[in-house]
N, C-alpha and C positions, 0 to 999 in steps of 0.2 A: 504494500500500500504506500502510495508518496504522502507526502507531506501535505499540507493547507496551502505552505509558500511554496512548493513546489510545482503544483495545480494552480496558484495563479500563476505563478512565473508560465508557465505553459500555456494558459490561457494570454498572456499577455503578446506571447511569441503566436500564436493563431492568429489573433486579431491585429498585429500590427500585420501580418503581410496580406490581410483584404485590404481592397480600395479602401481608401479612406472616407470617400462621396456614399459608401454604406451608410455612416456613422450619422451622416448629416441631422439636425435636430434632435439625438439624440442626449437629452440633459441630464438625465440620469448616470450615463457611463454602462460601463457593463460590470457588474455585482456578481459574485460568488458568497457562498456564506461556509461556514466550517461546520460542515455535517455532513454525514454518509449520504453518498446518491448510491441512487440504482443503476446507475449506467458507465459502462468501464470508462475510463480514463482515453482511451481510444476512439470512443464517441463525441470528445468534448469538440474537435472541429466540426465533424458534423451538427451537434446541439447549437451550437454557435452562429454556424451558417444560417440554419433553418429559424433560430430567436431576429437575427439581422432581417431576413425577408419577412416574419413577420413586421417587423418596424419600419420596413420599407410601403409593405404592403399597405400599412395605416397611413405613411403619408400619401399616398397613393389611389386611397379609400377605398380599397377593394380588400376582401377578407377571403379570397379561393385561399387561402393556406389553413387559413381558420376552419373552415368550412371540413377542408379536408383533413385536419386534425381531429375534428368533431365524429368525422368518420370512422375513422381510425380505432378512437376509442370506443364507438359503440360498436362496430364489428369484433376488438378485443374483447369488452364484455359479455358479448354474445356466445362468443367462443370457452369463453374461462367461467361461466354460470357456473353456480355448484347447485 
């Protein structure tokens, strides 16, 4: 398992080598917080890409990401019922 500093230092190296024109009106920045995810550490470029299009997407005013993540989870829950 890495570190908390080691996860952002990694996270910081993902995101600086996207365009930078992603980032635009983004004021909050991009937040990690120190607790176990569910998702390898291997993931984190992709979760990162896919959080950036959503934030594109909203300035952009369209929600197909959204939509299709709404998906997602309810054909998981469908699948994983007990």
């Amino acid at each position: 398992m890495i570190s908390f500093e080691e996860c952002a230092a990694m996270l910081d190296e993902i995101a600086d080598a996207m365009p930078y024109e992603l980032y635009r009106e983004l004021n909050g920045g991009i937040s990690i917080v120190p607790q176990h995810k569910l998702h390898p550490v291997a993931k984190m470029e992709h979760i990162l890409r896919h959080e950036v299009r959503h934030h594109n997407e909203y300035l952009a005013g369209t929600d197909d990401l959204e939509l299709w993540d709404d998906e997602q989870i309810m054909q998981y829950l469908e699948k994983n019922r007990s």
